[in-house]
PAPALO-653812 format. One record per residue: residue number from 1; x, y, z of N, C-alpha, C in turn. Coordinates in nm, 3 decimals. Example, Ala and Ser with C-alpha at 12.3 -4.5 7.8 and 13.67 -1.06 7.14 Angstrom:
2
  num      n_x      n_y      n_z     ca_x     ca_y     ca_z      c_x      c_y      c_z
    1    1.319   -0.569    0.780    1.230   -0.450    0.780    1.320   -0.330    0.780
    2    1.285   -0.225    0.708    1.367   -0.106    0.714    1.290    0.003    0.787
This chain:
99
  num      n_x      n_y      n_z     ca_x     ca_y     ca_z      c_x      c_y      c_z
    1    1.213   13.578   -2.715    1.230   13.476   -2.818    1.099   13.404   -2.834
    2    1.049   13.384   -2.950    0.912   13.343   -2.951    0.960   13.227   -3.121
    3    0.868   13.134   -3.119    0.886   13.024   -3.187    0.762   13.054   -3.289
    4    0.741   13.122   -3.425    0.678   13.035   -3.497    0.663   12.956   -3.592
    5    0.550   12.952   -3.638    0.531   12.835   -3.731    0.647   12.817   -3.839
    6    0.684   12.906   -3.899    0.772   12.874   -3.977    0.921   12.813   -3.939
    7    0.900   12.879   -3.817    1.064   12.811   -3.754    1.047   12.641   -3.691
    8    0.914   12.658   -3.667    0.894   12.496   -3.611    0.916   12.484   -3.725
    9    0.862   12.464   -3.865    0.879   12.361   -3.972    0.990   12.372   -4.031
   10    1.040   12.426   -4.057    1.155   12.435   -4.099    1.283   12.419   -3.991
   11    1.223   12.346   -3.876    1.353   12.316   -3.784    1.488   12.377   -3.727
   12    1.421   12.509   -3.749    1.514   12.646   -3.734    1.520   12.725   -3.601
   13    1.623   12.720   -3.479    1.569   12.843   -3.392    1.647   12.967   -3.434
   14    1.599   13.047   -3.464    1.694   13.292   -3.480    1.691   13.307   -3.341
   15    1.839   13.339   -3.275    1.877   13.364   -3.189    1.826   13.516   -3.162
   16    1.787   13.570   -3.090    1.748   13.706   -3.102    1.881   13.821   -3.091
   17    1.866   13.943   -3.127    2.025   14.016   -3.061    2.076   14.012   -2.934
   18    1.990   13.964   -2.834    2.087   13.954   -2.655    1.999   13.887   -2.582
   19    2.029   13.755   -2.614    1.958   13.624   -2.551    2.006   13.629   -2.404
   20    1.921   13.651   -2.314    1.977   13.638   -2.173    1.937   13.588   -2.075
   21    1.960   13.554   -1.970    1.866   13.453   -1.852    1.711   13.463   -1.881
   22    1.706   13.619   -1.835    1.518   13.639   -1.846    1.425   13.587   -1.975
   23    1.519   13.548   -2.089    1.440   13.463   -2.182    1.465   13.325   -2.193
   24    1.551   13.279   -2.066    1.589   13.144   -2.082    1.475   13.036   -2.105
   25    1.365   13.090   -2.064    1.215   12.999   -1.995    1.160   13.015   -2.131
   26    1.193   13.085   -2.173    1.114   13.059   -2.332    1.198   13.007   -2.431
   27    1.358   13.019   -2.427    1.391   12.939   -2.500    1.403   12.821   -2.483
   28    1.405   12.764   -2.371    1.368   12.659   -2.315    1.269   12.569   -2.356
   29    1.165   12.615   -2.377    1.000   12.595   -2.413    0.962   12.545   -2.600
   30    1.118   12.664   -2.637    1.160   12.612   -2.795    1.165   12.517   -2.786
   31    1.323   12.509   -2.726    1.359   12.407   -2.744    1.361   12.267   -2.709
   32    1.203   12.246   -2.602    1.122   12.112   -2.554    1.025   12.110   -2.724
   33    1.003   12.183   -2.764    0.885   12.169   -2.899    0.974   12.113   -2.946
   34    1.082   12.174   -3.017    1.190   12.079   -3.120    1.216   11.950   -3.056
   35    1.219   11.913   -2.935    1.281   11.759   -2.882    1.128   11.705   -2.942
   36    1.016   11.750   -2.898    0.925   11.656   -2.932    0.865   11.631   -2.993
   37    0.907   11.709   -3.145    0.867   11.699   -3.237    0.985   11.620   -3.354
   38    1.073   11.557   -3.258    1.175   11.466   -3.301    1.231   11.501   -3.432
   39    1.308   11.638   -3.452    1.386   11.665   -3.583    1.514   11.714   -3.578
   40    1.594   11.740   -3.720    1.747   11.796   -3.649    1.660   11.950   -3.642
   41    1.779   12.017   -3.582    1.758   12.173   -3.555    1.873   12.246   -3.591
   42    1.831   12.406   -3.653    1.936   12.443   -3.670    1.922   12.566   -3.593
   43    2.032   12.628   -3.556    2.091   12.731   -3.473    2.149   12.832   -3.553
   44    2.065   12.915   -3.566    2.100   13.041   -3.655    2.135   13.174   -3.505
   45    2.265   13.193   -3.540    2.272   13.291   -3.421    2.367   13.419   -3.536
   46    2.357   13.430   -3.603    2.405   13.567   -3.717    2.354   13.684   -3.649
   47    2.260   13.693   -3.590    2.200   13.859   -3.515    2.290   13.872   -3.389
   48    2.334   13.784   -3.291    2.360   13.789   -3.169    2.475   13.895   -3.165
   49    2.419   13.992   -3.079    2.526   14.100   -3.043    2.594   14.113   -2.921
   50    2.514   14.026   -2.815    2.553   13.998   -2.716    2.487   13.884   -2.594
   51    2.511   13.758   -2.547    2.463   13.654   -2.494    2.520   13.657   -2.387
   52    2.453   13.568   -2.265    2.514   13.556   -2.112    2.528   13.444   -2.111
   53    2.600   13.395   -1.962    2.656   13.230   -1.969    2.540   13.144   -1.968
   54    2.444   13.203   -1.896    2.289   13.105   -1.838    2.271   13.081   -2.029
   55    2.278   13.145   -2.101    2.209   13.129   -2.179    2.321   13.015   -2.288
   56    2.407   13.074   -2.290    2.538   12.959   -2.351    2.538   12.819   -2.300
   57    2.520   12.801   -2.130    2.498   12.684   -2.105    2.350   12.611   -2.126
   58    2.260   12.701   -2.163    2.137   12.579   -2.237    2.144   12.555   -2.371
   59    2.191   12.658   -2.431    2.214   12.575   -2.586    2.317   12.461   -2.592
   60    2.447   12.438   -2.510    2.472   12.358   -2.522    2.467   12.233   -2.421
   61    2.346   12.252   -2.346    2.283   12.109   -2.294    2.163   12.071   -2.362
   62    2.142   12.163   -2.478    2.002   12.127   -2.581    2.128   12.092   -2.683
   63    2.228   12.101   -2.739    2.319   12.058   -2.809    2.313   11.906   -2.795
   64    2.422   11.889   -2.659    2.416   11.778   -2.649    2.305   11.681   -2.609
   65    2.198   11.731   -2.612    2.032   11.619   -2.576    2.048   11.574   -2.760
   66    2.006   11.686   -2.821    2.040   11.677   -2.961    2.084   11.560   -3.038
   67    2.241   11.617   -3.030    2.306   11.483   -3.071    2.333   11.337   -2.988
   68    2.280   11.357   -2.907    2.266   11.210   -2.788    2.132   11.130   -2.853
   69    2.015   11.217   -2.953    1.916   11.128   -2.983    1.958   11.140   -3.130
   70    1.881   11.057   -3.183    1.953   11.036   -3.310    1.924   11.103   -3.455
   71    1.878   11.249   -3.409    1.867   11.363   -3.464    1.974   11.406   -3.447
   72    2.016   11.563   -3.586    2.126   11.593   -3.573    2.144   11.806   -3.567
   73    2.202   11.823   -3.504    2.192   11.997   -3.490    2.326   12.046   -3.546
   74    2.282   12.172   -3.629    2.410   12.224   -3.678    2.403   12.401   -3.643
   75    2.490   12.460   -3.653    2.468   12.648   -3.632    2.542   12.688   -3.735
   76    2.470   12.818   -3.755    2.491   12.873   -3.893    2.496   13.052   -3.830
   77    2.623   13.083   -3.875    2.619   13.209   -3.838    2.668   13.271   -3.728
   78    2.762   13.202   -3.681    2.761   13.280   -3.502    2.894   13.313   -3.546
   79    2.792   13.488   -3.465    2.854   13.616   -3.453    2.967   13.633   -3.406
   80    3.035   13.766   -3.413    3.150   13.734   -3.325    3.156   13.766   -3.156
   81    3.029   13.817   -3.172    2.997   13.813   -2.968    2.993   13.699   -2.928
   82    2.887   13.616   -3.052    2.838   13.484   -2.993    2.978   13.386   -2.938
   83    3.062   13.367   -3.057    3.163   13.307   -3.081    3.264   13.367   -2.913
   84    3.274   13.462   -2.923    3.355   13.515   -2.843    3.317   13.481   -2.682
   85    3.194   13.508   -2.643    3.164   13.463   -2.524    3.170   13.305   -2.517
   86    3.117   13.216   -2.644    3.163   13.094   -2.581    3.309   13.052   -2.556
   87    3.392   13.119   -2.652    3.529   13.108   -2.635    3.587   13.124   -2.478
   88    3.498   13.225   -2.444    3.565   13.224   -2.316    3.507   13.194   -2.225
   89    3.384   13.087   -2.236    3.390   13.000   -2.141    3.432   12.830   -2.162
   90    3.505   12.848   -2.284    3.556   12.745   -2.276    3.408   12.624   -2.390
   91    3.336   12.718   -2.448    3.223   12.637   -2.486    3.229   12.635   -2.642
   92    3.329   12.638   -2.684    3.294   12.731   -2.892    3.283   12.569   -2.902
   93    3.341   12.462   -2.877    3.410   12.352   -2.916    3.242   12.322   -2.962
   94    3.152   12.311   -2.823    3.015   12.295   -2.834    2.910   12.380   -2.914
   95    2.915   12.466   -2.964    2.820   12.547   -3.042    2.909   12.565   -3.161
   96    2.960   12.508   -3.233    3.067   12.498   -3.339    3.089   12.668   -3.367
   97    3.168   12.685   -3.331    3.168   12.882   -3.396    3.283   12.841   -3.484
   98    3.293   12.725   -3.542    3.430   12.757   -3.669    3.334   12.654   -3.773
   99    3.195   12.666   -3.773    3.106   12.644   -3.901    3.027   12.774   -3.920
């Protein structure tokens, strides 16, 4: 997962097709640029064919950093892997999979 310019400005992260631990450190790294560059963000996950929990639980502790500052994050697109794995950990509520 790599961040550029266009996705910084346009306040956008593209989930890649199988976001998984071993890229956690870079999405991570996104998603410190977006905190400090103080904007909403959006979460485009439409490609995701398949995600792990490590990786479900940082989007939604970058979720909630998110909406805890007074910027606002929305997702657009999540798949039905995406949707499905958070479902079953109990996480859709947090990565909205019914927008």
């Amino acid at each position: 997962m790599s961040l550029n310019n266009n996705e910084a400005s346009s306040g956008k992260i593209v989930l890649e097709n199988s976001p998984c631990i071993s890229e956690a450190s870079t999405l991570y790294e996104t998603m410190k640029c977006f905190i400090a560059t103080d904007q909403d963000v959006v979460i485009d996950a439409t490609g995701v064919e398949s995600i792990d929990t490590a990786t479900i639980q940082l989007l939604v502790a970058f979720s909630s950093h998110v909406e805890n500052s007074e910027n606002e994050i929305s997702w657009v697109g999540g798949s039905e892997a995406f949707c499905k794995t958070a479902t079953s950990l109990g996480l859709d509520r947090y990565v909205d999979c019914d927008g």
